[in-house]
N, C-alpha and C positions, 0 to 999 in steps of 0.2 A: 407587414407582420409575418414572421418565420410560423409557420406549422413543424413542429419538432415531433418526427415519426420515433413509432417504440413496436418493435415487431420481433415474433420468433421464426427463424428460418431454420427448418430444422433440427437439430441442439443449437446453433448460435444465436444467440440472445444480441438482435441489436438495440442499439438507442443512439439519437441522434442528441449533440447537447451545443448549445450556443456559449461561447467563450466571453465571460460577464466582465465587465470594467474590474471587480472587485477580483475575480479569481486572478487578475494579471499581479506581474512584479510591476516595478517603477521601469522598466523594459517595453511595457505591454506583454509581457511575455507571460501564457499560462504558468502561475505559480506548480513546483511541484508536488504543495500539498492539495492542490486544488486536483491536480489528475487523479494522487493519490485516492482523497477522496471520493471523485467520479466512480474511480475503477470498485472501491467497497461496495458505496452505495446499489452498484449498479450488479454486483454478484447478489445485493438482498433483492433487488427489482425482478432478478430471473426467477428465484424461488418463490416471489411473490404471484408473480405470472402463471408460475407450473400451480398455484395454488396452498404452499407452503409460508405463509410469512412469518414474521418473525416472531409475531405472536402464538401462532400456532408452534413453533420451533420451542418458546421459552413455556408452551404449558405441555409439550413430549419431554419436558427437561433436556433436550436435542439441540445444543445452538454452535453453530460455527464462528472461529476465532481467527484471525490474520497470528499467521505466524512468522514468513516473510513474504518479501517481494524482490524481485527483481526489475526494472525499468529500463528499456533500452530505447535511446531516442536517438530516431535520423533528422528531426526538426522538431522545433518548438512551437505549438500556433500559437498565434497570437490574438488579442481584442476583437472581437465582433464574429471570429471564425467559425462555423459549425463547424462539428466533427464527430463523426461515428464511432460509439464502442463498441465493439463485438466482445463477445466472451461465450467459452464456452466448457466444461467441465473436461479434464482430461484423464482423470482416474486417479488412480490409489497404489500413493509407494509409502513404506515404512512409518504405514500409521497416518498420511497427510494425507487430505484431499488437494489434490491442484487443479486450477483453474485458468486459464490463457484470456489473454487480452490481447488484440488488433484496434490499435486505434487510425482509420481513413482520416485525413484531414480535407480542406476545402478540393485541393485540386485531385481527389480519390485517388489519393497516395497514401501510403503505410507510413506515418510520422513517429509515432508509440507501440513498441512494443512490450507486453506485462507479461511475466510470470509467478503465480502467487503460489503460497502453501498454508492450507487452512488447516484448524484442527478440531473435532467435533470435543466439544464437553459439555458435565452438566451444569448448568447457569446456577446451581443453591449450589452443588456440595464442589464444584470447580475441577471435578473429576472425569479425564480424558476418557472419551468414550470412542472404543475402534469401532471404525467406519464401515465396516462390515456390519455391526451392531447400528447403523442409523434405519432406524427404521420407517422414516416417513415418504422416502421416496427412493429409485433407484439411482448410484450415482453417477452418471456419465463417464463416459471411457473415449473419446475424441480420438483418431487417428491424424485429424489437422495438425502439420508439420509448422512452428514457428524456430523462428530463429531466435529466442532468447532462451536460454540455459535458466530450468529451475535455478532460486536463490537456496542455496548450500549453507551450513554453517560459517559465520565469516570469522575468519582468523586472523587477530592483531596480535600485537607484538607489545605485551606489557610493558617492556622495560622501555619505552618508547613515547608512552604515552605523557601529554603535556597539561596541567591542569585549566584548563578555560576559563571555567568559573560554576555560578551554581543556577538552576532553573526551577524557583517555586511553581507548582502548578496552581493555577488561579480556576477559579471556579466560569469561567468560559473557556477555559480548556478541556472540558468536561463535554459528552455528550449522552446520549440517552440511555448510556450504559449506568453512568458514574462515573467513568473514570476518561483518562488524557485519549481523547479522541486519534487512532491509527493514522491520519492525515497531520495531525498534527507535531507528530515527530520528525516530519520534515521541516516541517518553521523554526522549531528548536534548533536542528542540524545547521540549517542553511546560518539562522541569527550566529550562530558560533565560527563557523567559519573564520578564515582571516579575512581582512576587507576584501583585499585582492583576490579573491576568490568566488567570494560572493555572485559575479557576475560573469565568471568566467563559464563557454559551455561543456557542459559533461553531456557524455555518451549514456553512461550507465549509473546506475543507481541501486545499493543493495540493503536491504534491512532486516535485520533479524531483531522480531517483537518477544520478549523474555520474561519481564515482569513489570505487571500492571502497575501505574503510577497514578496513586487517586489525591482527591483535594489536599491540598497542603502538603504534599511530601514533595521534598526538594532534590531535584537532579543533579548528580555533581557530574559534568560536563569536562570529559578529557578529547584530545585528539594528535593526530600526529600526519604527518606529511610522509608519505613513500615514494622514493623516486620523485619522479617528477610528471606524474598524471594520474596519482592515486592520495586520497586524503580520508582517514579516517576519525569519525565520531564516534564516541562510545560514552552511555551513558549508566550512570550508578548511585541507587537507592543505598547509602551506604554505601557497606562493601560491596555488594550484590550486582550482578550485571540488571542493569534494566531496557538496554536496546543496544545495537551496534548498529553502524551503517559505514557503507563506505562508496565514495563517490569517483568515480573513472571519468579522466578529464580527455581530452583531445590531445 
């Protein structure tokens, strides 16, 4: 039986996490709403740790939101593998908080790299609250150099765009929030894909989270091909943008 270590080493916040039958594709291969997920839960784990939880965060009316992500993968692990997150706060550009991720896999190598952007609001009235104003704790400012470029605004090309089809949100697409759980907009992505794509591997991964998509409202799912190692998703409540991503192939 695995002993699964969770410790702070100085601002890095690591944890160690076993790669489950169920987080895999039909590959064995870590799904990547499964990392996605890892990486959220595991930025509420540190605040938890410093003494901040989420609890505490939604009764300061003070909670932080995924706004994007960035993912850059040199390998995939697979089935039964441990593998280390590290994360750690990086400070404050134009209104976000960022947060870096190092994922070691078995053979203590660098397999995942994250870059994420949060943004503090208030949980009743949904009103962005600058991060200079969070008042519960101080935010981290990391000088640790990774090689993954914050996820930027991402740019498609409307006239381009191909209708896929539509995605009701179903009430286990829901988490404790209410609404379509941040991990699981990679399942949507990926399910839309062309077949041939589906299994093909990608380097990088970018997503910009726009607007919340709660029980029963349906996603209409467009996407387009760029060149030939770029494929985008984009998703729309109506008219309304409600996610982009876009996936860099090999």
């Amino acid at each position: 039986m695995n002993i699964l270590r969770t410790w702070h080493d100085n601002e890095v916040y690591k944890k160690e996490i076993e790669i489950n039958f169920r987080d895999c594709d039909s590959n064995k291969k870590v799904k990547l709403s499964a990392i996605m997920g890892f990486a959220s839960d595991i930025a509420g784990k540190d605040y938890t740790a410093r003494g901040f939880s989420h609890d505490k965060m939604v009764e300061a009316k003070q909670v932080f939101i995924l706004a994007r992500y960035h993912f850059r993968f040199y390998r995939i692990p697979i089935v039964d593998e441990i593998i280390t997150f590290k994360t750690w706060e990086k400070g404050i550009k134009d209104g976000y908080v960022l947060r870096d991720y190092e994922v070691i896999d078995s053979n203590n190598e660098a397999c995942i790299l994250v870059s994420s952007t949060w943004l503090i609001i208030n949980p009743v009235t949904r009103k962005i609250i600058r991060p200079r104003n969070f008042t519960l704790t101080d935010i981290g400012a990391s000088e640790r150099i990774l090689d993954c470029e914050p996820c930027v605004r991402i740019h498609f090309n409307e006239e381009k765009l191909i209708a896929l089809g539509e995605r009701i949100i179903l009430y286990t697409d829901l988490d404790a929030n209410g609404h379509l759980n941040n991990a699981n907009y990679a399942n949507i992505a990926i399910d839309f894909l062309p077949n041939n794509m589906k299994d093909k591997i990608y380097t990088d991964f970018y997503i910009n989270y726009i607007k919340e998509a709660k029980l029963d409202v349906v996603i209409r799912i467009f996407g387009y091909r760029e060149e030939c190692n770029e494929y985008y998703i984009i998703g729309k409540i109506e008219n309304n943008l409600c996610f982009t991503c876009k996936f860099v192939y090999k």
